[in-house]
Backbone as a printed PyTorch tensor [residue, N CA C, xyz], in Angstrom:
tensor([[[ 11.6550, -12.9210, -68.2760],
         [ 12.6790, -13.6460, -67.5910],
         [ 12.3970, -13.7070, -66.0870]],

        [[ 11.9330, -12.7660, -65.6460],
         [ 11.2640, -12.5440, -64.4480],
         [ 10.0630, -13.3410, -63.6850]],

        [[  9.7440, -13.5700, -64.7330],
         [  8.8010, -14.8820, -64.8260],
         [  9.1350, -16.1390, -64.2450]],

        [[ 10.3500, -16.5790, -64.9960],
         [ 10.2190, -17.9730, -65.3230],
         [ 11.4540, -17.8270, -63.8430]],

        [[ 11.9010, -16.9040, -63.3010],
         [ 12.7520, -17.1360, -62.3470],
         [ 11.6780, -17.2270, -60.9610]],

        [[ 10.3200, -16.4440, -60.9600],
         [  9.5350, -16.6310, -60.1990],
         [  8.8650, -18.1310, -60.3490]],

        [[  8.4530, -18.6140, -61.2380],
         [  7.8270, -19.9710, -61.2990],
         [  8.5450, -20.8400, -61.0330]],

        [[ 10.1150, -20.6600, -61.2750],
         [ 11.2920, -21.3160, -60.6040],
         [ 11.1850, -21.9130, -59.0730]],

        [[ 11.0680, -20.2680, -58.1140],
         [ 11.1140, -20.5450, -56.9230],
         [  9.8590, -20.7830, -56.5230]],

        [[  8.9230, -20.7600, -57.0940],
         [  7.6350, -21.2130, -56.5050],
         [  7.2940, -23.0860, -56.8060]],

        [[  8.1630, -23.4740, -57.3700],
         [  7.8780, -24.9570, -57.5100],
         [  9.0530, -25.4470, -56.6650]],

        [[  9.8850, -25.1190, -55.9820],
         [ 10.8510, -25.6200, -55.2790],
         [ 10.1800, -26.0350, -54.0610]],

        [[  9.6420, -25.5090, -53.1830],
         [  8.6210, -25.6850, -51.9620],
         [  8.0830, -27.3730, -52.8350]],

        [[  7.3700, -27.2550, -53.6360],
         [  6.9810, -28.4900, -53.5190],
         [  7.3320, -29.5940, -54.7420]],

        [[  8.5320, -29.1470, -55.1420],
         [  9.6260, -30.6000, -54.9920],
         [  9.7980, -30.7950, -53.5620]],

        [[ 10.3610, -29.5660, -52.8430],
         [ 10.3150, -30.7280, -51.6480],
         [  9.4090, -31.2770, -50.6420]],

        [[  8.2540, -31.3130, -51.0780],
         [  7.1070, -31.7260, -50.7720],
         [  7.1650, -32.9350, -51.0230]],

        [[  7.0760, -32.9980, -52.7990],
         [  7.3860, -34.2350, -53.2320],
         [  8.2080, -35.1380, -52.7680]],

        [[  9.5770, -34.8240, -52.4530],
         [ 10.8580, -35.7260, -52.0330],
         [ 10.2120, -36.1220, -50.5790]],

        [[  9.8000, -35.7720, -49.9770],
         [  9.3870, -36.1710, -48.4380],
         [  8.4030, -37.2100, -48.5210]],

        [[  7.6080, -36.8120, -49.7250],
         [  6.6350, -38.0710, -49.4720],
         [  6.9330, -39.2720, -50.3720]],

        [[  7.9250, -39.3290, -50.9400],
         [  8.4430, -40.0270, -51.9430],
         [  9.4210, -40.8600, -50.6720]],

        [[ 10.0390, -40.3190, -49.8890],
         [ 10.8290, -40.6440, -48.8230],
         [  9.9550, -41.8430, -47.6950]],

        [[  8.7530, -41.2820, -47.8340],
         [  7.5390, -42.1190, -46.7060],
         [  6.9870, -42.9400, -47.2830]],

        [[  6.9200, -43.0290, -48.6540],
         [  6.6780, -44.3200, -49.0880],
         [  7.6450, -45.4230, -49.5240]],

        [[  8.9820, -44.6880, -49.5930],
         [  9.8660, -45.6590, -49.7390],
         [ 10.1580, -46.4260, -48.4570]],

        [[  9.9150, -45.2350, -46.8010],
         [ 10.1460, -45.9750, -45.9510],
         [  8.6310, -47.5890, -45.6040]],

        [[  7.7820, -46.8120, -46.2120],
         [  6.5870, -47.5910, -45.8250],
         [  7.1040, -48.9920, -46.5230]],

        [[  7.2170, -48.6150, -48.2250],
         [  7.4900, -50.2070, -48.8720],
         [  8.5180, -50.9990, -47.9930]],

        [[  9.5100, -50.0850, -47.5820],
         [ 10.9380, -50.8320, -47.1680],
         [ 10.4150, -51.6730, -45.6960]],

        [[  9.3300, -51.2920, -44.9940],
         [  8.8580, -52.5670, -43.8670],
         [  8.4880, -53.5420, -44.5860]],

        [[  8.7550, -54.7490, -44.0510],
         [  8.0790, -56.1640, -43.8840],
         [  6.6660, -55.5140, -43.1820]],

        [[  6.1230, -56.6510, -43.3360],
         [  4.4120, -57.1490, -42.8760],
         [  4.7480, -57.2860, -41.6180]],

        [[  5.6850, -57.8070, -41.4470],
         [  5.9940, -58.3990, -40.1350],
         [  5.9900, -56.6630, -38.8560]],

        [[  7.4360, -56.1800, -39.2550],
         [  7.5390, -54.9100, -39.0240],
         [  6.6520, -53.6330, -38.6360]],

        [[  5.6850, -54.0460, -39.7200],
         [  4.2590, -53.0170, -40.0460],
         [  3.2770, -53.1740, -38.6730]],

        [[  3.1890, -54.9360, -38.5440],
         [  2.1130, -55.3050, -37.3990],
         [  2.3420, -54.8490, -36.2270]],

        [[  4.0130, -55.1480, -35.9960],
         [  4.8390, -54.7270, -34.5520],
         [  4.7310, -53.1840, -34.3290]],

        [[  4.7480, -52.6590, -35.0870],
         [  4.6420, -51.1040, -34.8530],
         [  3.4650, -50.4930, -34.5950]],

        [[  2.2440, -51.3440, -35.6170],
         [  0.8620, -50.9840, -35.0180],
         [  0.4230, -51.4830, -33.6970]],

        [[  1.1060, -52.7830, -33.1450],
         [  0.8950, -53.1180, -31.9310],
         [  1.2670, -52.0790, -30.6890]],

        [[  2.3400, -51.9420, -31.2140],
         [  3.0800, -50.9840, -30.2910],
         [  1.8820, -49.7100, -30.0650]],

        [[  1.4410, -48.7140, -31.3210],
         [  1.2360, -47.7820, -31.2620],
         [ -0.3650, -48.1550, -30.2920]],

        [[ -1.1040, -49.6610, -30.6400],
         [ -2.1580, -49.5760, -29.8250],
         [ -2.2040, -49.6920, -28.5030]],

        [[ -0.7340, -49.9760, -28.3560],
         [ -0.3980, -50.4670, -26.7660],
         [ -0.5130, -49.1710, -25.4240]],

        [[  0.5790, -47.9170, -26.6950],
         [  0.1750, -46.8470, -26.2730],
         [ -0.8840, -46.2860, -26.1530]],

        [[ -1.5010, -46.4540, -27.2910],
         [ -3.0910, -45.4640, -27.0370],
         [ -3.8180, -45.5750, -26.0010]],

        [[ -3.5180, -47.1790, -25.5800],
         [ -4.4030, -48.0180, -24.7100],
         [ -3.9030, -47.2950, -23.0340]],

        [[ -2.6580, -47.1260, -23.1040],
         [ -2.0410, -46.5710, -22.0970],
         [ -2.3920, -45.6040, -22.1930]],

        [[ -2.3950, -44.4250, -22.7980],
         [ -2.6150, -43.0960, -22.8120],
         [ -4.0900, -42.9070, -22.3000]],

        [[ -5.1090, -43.4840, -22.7680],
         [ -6.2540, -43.8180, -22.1010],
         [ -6.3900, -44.1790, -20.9670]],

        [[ -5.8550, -45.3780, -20.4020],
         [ -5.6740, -45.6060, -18.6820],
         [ -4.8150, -44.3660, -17.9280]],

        [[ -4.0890, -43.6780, -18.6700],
         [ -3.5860, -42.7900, -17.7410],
         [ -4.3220, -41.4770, -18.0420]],

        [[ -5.5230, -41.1090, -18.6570],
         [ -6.1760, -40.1690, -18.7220],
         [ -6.9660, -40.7020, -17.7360]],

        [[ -7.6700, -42.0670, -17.7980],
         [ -8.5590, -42.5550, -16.4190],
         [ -8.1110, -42.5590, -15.0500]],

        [[ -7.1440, -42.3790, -14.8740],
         [ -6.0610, -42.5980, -13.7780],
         [ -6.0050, -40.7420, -13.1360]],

        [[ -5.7480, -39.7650, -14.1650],
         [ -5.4880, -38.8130, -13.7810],
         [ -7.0210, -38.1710, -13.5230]],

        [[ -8.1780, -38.5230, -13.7680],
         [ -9.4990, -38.1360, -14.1980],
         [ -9.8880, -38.5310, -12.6090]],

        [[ -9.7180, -39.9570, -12.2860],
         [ -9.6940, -40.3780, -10.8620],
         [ -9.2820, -39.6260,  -9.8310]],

        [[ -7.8020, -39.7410, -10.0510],
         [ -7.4310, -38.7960,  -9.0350],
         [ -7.7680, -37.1080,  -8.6720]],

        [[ -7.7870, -36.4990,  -9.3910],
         [ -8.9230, -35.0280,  -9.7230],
         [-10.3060, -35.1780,  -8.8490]],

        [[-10.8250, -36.1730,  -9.3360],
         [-12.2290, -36.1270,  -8.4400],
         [-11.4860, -36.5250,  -6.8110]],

        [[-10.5300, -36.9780,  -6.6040],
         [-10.6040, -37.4450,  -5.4040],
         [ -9.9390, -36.5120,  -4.3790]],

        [[ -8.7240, -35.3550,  -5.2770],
         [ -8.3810, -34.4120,  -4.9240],
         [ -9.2240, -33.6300,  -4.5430]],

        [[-10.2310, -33.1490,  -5.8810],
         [-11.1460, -31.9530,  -5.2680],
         [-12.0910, -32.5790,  -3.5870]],

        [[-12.2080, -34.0840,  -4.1580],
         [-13.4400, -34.8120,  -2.5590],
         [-12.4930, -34.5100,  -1.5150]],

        [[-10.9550, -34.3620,  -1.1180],
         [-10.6070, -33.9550,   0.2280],
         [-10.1370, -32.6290,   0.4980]],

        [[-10.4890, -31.7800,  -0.5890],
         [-10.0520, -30.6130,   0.0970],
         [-11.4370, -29.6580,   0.2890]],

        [[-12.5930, -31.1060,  -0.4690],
         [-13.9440, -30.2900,   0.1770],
         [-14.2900, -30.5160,   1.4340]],

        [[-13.8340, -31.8140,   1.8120],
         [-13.8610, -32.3600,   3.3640],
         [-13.1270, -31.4720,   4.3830]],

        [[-11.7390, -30.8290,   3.7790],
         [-11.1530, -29.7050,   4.3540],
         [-11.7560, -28.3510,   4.3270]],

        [[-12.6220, -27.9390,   3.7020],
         [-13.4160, -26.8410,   3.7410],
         [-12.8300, -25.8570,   2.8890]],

        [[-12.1320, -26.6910,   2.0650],
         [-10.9270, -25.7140,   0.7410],
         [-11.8530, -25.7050,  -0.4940]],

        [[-12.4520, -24.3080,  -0.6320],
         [-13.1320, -24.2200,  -1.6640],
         [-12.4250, -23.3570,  -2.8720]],

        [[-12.7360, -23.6150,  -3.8850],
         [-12.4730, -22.4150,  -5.0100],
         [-12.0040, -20.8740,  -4.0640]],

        [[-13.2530, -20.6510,  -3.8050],
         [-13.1160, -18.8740,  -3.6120],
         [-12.4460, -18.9630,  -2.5200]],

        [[-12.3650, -20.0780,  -1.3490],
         [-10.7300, -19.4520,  -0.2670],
         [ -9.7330, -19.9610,  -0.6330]],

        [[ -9.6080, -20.6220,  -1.8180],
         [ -8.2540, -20.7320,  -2.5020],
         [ -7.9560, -19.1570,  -3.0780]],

        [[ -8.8950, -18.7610,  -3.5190],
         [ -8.7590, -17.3740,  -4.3270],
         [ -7.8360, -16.5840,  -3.9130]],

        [[ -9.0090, -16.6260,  -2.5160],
         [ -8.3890, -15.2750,  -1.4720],
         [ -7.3650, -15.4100,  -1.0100]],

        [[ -7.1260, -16.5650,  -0.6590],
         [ -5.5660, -16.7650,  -0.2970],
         [ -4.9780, -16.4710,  -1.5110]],

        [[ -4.8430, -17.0850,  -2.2400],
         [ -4.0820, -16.6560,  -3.9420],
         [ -4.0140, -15.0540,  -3.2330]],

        [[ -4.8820, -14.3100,  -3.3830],
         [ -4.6970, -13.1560,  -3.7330],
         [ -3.7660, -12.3170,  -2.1930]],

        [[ -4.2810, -13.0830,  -1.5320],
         [ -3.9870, -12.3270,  -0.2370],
         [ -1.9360, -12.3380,   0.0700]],

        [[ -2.0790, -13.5460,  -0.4020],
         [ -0.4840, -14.4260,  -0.4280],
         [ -0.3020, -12.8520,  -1.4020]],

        [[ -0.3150, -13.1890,  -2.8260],
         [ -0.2750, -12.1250,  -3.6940],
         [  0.1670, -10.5450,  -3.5280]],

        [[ -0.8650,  -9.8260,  -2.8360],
         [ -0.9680,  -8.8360,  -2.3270],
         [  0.6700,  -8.8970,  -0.8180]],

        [[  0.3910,  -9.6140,  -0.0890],
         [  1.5620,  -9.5920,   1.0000],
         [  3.0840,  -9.7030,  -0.0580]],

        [[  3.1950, -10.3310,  -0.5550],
         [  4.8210, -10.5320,  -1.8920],
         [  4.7450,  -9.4840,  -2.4140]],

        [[  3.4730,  -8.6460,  -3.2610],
         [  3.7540,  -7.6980,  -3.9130],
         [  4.1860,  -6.5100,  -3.0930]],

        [[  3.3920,  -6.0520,  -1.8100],
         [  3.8290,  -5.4910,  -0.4280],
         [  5.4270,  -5.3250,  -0.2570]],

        [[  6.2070,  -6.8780,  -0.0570],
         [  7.5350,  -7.3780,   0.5220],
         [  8.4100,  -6.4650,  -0.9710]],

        [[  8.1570,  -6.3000,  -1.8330],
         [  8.6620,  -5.6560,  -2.9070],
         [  9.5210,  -4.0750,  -3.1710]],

        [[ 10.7360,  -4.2600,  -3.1720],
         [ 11.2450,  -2.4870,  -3.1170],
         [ 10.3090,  -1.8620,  -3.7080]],

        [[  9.9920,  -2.4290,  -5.0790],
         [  9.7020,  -1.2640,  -6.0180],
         [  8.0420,  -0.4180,  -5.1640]],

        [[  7.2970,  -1.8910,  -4.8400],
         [  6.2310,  -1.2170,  -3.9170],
         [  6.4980,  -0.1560,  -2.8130]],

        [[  7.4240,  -0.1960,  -2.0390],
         [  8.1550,   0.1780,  -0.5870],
         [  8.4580,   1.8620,  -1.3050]],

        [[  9.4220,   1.9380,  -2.5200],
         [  9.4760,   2.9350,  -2.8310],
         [  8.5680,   3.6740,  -3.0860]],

        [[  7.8350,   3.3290,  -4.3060],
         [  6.6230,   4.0970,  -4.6240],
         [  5.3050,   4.3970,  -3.3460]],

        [[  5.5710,   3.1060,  -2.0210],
         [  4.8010,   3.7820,  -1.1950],
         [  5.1250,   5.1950,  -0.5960]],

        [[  6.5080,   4.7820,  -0.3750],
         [  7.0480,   5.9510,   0.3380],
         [  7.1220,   7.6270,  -0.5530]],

        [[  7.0560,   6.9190,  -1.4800],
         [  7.2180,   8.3870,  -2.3310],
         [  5.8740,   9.0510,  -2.6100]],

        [[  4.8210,   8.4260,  -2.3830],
         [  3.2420,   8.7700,  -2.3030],
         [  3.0180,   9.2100,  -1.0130]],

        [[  3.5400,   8.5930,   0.0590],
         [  3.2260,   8.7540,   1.5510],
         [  3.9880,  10.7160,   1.3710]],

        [[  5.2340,  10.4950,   1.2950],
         [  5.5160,  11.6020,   1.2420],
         [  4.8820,  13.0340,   0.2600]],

        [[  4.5570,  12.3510,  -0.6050],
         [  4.1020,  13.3820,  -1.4550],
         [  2.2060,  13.7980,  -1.1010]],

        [[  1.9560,  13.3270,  -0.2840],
         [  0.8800,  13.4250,   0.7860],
         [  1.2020,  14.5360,   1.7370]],

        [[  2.0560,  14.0330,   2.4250],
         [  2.3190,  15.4530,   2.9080],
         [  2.4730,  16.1680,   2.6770]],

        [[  3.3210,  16.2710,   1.8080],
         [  3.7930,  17.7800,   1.5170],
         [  2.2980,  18.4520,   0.9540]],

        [[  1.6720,  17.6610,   0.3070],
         [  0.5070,  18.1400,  -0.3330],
         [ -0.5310,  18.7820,   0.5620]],

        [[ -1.2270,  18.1590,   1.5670],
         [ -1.7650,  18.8020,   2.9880],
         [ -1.2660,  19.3730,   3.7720]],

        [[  0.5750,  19.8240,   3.6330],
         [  1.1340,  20.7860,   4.1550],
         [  0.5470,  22.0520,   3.3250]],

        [[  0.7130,  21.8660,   2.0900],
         [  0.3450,  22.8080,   1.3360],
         [ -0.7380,  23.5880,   1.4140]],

        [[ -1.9100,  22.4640,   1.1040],
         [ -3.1150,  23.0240,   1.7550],
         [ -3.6640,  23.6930,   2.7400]],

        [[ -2.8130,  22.9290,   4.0780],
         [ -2.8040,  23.5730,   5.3650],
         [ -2.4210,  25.1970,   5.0520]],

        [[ -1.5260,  25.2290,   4.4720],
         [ -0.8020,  27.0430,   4.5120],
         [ -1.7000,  27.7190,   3.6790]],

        [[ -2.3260,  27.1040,   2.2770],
         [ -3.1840,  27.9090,   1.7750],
         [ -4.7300,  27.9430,   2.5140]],

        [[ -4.7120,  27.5730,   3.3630],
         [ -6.4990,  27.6270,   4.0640],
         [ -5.8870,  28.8000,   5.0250]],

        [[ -4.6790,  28.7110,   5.7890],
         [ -4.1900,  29.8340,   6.5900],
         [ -4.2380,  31.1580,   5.9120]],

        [[ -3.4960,  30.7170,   4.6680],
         [ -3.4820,  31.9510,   4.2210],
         [ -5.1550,  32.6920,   3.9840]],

        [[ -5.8920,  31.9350,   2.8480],
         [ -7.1990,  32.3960,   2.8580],
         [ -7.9820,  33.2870,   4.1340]],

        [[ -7.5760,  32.4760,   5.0610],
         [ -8.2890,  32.5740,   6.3810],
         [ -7.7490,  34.0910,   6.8070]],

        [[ -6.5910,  34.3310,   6.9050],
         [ -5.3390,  35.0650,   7.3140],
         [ -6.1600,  36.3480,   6.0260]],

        [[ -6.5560,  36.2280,   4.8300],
         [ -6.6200,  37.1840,   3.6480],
         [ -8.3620,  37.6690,   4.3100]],

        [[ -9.3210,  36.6700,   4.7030],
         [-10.6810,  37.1850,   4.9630],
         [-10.8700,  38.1470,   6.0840]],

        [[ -9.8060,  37.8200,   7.0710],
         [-10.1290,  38.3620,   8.3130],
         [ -9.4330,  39.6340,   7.9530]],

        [[ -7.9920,  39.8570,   7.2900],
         [ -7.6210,  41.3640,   6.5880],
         [ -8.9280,  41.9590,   5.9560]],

        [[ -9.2530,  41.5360,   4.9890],
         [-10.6180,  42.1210,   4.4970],
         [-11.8410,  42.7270,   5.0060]],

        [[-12.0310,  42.0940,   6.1340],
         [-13.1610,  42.3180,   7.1440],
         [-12.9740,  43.5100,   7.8260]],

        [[-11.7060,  43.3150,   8.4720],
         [-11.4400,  44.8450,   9.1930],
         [-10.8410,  45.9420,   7.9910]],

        [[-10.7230,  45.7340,   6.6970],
         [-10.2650,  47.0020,   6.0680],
         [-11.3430,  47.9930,   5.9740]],

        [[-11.1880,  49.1820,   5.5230],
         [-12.2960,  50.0510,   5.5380],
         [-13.3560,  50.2220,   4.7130]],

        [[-13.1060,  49.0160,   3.2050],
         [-14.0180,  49.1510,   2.3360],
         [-14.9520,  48.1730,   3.1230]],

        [[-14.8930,  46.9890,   3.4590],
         [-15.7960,  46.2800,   3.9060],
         [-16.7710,  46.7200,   5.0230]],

        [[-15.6810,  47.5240,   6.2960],
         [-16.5110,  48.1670,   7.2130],
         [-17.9680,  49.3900,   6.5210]],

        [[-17.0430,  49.8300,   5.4580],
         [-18.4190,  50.7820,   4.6770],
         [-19.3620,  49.7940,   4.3380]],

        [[-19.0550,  48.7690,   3.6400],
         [-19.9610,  47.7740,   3.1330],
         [-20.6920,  47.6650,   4.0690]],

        [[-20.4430,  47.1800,   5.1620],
         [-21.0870,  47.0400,   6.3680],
         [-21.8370,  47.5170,   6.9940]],

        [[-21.7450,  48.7000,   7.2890],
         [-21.9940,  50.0600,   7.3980],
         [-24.1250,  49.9190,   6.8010]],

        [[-22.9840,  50.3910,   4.8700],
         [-24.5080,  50.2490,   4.6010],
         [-25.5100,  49.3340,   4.0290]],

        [[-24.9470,  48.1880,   4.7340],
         [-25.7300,  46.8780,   4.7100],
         [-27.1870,  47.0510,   5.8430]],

        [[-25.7890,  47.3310,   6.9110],
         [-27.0490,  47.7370,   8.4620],
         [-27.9470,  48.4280,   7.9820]],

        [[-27.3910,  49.9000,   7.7500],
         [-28.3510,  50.5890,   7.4340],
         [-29.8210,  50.3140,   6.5440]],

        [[-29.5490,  50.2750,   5.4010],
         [-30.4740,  48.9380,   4.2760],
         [-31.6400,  48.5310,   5.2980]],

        [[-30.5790,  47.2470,   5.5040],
         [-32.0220,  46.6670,   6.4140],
         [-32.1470,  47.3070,   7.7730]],

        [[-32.1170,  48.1950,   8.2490],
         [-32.2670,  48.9510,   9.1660],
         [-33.8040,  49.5890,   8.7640]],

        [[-33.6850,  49.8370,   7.3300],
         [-34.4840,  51.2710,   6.8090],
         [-35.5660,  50.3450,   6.5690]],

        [[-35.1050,  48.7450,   6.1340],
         [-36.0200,  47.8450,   5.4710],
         [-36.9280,  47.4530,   6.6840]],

        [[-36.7550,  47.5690,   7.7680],
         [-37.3740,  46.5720,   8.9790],
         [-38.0640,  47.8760,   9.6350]],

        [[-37.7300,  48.6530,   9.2610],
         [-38.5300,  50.2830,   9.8540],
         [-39.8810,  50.3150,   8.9930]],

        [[-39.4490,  49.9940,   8.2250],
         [-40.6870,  50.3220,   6.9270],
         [-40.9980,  49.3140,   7.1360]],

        [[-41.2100,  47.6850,   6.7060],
         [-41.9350,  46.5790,   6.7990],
         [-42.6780,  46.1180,   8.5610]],

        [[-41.5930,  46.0050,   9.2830],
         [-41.8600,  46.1380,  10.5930],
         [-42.0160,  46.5560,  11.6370]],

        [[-41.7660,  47.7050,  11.4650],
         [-41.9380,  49.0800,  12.4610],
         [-40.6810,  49.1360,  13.0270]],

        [[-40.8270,  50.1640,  14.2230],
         [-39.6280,  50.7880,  14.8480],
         [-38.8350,  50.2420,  15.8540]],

        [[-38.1610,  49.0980,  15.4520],
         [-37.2490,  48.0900,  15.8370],
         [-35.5790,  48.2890,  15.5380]],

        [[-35.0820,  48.2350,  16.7160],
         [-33.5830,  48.6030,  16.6580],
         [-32.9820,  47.6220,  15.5580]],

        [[-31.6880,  48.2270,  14.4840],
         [-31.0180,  47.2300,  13.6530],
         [-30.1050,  46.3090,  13.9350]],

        [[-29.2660,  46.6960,  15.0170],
         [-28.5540,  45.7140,  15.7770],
         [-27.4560,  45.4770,  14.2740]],

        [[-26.6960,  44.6040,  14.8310],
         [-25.2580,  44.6570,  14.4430],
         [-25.1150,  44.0720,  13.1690]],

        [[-24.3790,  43.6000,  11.8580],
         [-24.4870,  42.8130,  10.6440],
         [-24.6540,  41.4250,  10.9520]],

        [[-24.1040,  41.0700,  12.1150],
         [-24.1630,  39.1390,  12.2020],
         [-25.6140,  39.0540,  12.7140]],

        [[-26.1250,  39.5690,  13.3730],
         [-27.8750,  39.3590,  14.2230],
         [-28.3480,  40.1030,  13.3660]],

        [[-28.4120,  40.9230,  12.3950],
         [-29.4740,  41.1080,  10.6280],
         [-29.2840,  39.7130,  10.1800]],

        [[-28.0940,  39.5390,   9.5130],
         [-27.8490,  37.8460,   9.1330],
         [-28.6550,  37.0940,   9.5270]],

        [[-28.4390,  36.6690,  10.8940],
         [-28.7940,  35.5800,  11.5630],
         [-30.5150,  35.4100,  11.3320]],

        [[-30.8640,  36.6740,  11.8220],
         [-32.6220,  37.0370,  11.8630],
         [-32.8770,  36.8630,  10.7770]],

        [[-32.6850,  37.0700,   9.5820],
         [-32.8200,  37.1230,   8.2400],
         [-32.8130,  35.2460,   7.7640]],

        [[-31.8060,  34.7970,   8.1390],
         [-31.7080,  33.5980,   8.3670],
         [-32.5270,  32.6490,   8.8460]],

        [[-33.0580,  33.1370,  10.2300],
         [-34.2750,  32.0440,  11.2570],
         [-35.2990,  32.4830,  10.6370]],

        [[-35.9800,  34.1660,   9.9360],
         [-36.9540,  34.0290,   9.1470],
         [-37.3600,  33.6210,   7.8940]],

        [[-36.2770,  33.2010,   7.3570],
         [-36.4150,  32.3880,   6.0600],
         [-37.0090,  30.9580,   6.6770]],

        [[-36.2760,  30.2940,   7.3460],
         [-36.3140,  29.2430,   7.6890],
         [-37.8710,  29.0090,   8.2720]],

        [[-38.3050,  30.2070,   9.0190],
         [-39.9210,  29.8400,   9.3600],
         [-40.8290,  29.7930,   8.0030]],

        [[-40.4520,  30.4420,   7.4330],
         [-41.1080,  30.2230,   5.9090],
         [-41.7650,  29.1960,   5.6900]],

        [[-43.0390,  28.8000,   5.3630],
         [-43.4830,  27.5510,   4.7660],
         [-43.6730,  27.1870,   3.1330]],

        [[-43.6580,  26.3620,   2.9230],
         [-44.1190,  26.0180,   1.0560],
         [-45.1300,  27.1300,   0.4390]],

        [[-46.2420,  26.8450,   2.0510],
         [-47.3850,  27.9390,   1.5710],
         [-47.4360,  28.9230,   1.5760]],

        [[-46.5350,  29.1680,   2.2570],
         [-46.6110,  31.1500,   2.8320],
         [-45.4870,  31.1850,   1.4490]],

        [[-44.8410,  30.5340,   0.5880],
         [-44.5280,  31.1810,  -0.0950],
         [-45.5130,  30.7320,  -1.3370]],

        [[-46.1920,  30.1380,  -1.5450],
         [-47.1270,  30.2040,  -2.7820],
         [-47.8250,  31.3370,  -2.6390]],

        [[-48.3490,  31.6670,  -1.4570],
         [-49.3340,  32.7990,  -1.0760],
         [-48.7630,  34.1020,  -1.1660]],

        [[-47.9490,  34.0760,  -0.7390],
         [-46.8960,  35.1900,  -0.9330],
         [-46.7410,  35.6860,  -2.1780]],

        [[-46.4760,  34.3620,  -3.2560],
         [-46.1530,  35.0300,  -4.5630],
         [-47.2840,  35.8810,  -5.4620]],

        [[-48.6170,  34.5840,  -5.3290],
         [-49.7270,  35.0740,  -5.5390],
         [-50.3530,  36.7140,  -5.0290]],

        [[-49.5780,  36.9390,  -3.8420],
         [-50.5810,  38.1330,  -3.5260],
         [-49.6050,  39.1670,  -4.0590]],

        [[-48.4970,  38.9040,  -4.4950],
         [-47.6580,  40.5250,  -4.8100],
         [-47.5610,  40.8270,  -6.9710]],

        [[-47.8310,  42.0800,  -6.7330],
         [-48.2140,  42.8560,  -7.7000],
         [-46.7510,  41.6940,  -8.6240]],

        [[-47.3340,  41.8210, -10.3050],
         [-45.6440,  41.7330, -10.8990],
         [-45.3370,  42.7240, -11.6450]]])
């Protein structure tokens, strides 16, 4: 039963298929000859028009683009203006204005932030430096290379942790490519 209620509604669509075109040929028979010609006249009258005014608008296009090349109005500074216009409206916009302002601000506060944590860091190294574990560190850092520059270089004062550094530093730097190939080559492994 299910069936025949589906094959039901599936032939309804085109009865009325049928009735429509049953409708277009009754309207077709129901013209005169006469009727038939006038209407095809008509429709060529249009076409004919529709054509002159595609030639018409085809004309004018070329003649548009010929004076605004004479004006020096090209594609790409139409663009930029497009965009520039664009960009200034989107600018003039609360919602922009807000969200600038709420970025501008949230900038600051953010490199405020930063600012206090580099203080602080700064504020935490220099505690460190003068506490007493580091001064030991220090201590026997000198010493180290104190003992190291006695033995490699003879009997040369150690002088303070920043001028070990530093010296340690300018003699790296005299270092050449070769003096360290040679270097590597000549020590035991």
């Amino acid at each position: 039963m299910e069936t025949r209620q589906q094959g039901f509604l599936d032939s309804e669509p085109l009865r009325e298929a049928d009735e429509d075109m049953a409708s277009e040929v009754h309207l077709n028979s129901s013209l005169t000859e006469e009727e038939r010609e006038e209407i095809q006249q008509e429709l060529a009258k249009l076409e004919e028009e529709i054509s002159t005014l595609k030639q018409v608008l085809t004309s004018k296009e070329k003649q548009h683009a010929e004076l605004k090349q004479k004006l020096g109005m090209t594609s790409l500074n139409e663009l930029r203006n497009n965009l520039s216009r664009g960009w200034h409206d989107m600018q003039t916009t609360t919602a922009y204005k807000k969200t600038s302002e709420t970025l501008s601000t949230a900038g600051q506060k953010t490199s405020a932030a930063f600012n206090t944590l580099g203080s602080a860091i700064t504020r935490k190294f220099g505690d460190m430096r003068n506490s007493p574990s580091f001064k030991s560190f220090e201590e026997k850092v000198e010493t180290t290379v104190s003992t190291i520059k006695t033995k490699v270089g003879g009997p040369e004062t150690g002088g303070s942790f920043e001028e070990v550094l530093s010296s340690a530093a300018h003699a790296s730097s005299q270092d050449t490519p070769t003096n360290n190939l040679t270097d590597s080559f000549e020590r035991p492994c």
